[in-house]
N, C-alpha and C positions, 0 to 999 in steps of 0.2 A: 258260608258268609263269614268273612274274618269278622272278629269282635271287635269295636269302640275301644282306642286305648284307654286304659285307665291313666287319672291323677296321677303323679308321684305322689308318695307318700315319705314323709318323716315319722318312723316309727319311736314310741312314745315306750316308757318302762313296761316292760312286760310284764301281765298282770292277770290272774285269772278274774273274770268278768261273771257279777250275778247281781240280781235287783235285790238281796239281803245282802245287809251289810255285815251282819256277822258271817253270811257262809262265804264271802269275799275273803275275810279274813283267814278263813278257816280253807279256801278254796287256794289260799297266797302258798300257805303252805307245805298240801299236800301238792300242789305243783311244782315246788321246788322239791319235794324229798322225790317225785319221778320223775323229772329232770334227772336228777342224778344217776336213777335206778335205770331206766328204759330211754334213754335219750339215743342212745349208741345203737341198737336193733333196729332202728326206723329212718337210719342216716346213711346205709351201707352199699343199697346199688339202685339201678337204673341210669339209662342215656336217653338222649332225643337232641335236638339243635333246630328246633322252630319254635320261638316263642309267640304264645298268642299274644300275650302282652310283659310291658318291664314295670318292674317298683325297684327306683334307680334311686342309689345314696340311701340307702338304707339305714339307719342307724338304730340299732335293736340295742336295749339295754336288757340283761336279766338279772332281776335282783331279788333275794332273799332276808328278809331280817332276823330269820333263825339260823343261816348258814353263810357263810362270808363267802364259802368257794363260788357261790355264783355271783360277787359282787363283780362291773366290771361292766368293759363297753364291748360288743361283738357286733364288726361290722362285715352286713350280708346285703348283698344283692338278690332279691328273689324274683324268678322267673314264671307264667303261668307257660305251659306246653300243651298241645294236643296229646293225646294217651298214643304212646307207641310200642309197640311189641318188647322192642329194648326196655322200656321199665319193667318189666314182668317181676323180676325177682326184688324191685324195689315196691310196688304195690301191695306185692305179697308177702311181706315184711308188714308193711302196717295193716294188712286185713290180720293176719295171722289168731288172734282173739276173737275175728270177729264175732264168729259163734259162737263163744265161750268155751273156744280151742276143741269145736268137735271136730272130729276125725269124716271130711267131707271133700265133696271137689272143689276146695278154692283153686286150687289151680285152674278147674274150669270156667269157674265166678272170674277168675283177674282177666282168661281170654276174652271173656264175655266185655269186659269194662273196656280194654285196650280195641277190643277189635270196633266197637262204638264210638269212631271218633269225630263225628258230628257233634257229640255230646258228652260232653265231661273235662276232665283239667286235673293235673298235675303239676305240681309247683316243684321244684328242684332251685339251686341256685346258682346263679350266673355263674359262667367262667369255671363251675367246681369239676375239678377233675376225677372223683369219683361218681357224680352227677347221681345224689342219692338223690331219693322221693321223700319231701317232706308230708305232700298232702294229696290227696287222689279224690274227688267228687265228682257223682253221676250221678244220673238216675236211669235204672233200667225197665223197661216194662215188663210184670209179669205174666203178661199174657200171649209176648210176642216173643220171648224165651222160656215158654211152659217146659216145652220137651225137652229142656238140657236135664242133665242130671243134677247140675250144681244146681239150681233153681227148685226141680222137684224136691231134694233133699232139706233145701234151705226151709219151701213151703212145709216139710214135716216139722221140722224143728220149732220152725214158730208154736204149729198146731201143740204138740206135746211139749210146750214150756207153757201155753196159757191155761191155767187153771182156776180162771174166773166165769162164771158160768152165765155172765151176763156180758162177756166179750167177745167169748167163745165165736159164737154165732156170726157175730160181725165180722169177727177174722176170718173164719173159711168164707163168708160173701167174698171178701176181699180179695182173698187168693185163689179162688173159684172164680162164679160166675160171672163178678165182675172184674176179674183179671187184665183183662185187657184195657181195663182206662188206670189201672194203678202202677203207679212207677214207683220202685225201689229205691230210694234216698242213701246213695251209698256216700259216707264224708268220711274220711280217717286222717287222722293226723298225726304229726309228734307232739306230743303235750306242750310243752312250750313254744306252739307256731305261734308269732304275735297277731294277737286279736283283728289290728287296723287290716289284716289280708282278707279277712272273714265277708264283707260286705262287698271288694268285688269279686270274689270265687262266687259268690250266693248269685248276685249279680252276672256274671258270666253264664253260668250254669241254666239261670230260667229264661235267658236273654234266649241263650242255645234253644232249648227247649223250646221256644216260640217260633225261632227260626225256621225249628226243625222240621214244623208243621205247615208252612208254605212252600219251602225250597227242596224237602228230599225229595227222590226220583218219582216216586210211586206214592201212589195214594192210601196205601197199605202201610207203608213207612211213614209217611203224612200222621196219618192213625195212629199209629202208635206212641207217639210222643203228645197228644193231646187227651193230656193225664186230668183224671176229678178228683184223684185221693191219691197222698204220696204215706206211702211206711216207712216206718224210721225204726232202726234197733242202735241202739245205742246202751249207755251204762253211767251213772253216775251213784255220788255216796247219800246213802240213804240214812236218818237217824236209828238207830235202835234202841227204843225207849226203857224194854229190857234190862242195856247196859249202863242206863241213867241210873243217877244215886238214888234213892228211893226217897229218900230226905229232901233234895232238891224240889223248890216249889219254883213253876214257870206255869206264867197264863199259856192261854190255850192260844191266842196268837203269839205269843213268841215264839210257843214249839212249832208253830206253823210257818214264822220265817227259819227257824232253823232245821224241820224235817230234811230238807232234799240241798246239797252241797253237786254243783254243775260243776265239770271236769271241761264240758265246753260250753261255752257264752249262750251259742245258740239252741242246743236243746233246753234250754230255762222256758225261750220266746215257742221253740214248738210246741213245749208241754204245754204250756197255758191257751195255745191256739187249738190243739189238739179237738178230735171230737171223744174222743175217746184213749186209751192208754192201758198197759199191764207191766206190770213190776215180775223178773224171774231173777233165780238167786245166780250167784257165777260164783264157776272154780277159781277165780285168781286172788291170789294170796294178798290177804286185809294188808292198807297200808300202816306201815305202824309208826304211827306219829303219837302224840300226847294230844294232840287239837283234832284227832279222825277217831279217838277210842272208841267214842260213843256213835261211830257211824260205819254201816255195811259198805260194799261196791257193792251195788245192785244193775242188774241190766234192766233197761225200761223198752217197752215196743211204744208207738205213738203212731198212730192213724190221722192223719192232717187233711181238710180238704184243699183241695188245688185251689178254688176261689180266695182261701186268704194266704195265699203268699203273699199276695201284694202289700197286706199286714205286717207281715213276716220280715220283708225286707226293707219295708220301711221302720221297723220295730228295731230289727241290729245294727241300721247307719245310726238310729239316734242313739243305742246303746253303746258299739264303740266310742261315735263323735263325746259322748257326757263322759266318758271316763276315764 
């Protein structure tokens, strides 16, 4: 069932997006110094020529108040597409991290996303004649892709990164015996995709997922998309109290809005909805800024129930629309 065109939108300065105002600040920045670093890895390939939907007259600002080179208008048309085989080497460009760059079947995980195209979206941009993949979101179920390898492998990795003994548990439920009603939250993107896309991807994506439960063939297909808990692996910067001054005196809520610094909008709205959650360390090299000293890249897992997305997405229109 084709999807509801979206709005046009009038993209607004692009901004990294969190409900602390100091990690806003602190989130302004470290987005622009990976802007600069990893912008180009995640711009480089994939095609396709069916859009689901258009965000036409785009006008995307990015702006830095610590670095002029990004001062400046850049204007993009961006496209949503169904996943098609042709993006393979552009999807797999932005998974590439995803596991904390272990040595695994992502190439099997990206057949997995592109061959599911009832369900999921890739944004690329109009007209572009290298037609790179900015952004790729799905959800796949892991109970209806148990037997892949990339899947099996994916369920270890979770299992021997959590080392909380009161998650533990939950997790293998999860990836075990209740398998089958949990979908895999896969979102990746370029750091500087602007925010206002966020709300109809999310949008698009659970819309699908409803669809998908009336309209596939079989009834076995039907099932499978009628998800109770979605996992999320993701990564943002974590404070390390550690590398704080020792002299430094801060109340115990300030450290609390300033602990956790969001790389994207929406994992802030899933933590907090979250039923649960685990923190694992990642190989990728500290950003090294003067405003991120005092803060790790930590990878975070997040167990969500399916009942509050509907929270969820009315949580990130109001979050883009205030900001």
């Amino acid at each position: 069932m084709p999807q509801e065109p979206a709005r046009h939108h009038r993209l607004l300065p692009v901004r990294p997006l969190t409900f602390s105002p100091f990690a806003r600040s602190v989130a302004r920045v470290a987005t622009a110094y990976l802007v600069k670093h990893h912008m180009h890895d995640a711009m480089q390939q994939s095609a396709g020529d069916e859009f689901k939907e258009k965000l036409k007259n785009v006008d995307r600002q990015s702006e830095s108040s610590e670095d002029e080179e990004f001062d400046g208008v850049v204007q993009a048309d961006f496209a949503f597409f169904d996943p098609k085989p042709d993006d393979f080497h552009g999807v797999k460009t932005l998974l590439q991290s995803y596991l904390n760059y272990k040595q695994w079947d992502l190439s099997g995980f990206v057949d997995l996303i592109l061959g599911q195209i009832t369900v999921g979206t890739v944004v690329k941009l109009e007209d572009d004649e290298d037609n790179g993949v900015f952004s790729i979101i799905t959800a796949l179920n892991l109970g209806r892709y148990k037997d892949h390898k990339c899947i099996t492998e994916l369920k270890e990795f979770l299992l021997n990164i959590c080392h909380e003994k009161d998650k533990i548990g939950n997790l293998r439920s999860l990836l075990g015996v209740e398998a089958q009603k949990v979908g895999l939250l896969v979102s990746q993107c370029v750091v500087n995709l602007p925010p206002e896309l966020l709300p109809p991807l999310y949008d698009a994506l659970f819309d699908e997922i409803s669809w998908a439960t009336e309209d596939e063939p079989t009834e076995e297909l039907r099932n499978s998309f009628r998800f109770q808990f979605y996992v999320v692996v993701s990564k943002f910067y974590k404070l390390n109290l550690q590398h704080k001054n020792a002299n430094q005196k801060r109340s115990s809520s300030t450290d609390k809005d300033e602990a956790f610094v969001y790389i994207k909008p929406e994992d802030e709205i899933l933590h907090k909805l979250s039923m649960w959650s685990f923190l694992f360390p990642l190989q990728t090299q500290q950003v090294a800024t003067h405003e991120l000293k005092n803060y790790q890249l930590t990878g975070i897992v997040m167990a969500v129930k399916a009942e509050d997305i509907s929270s969820f997405r009315q949580q990130l229109h109001a979050l883009i629309n205030e900001s």
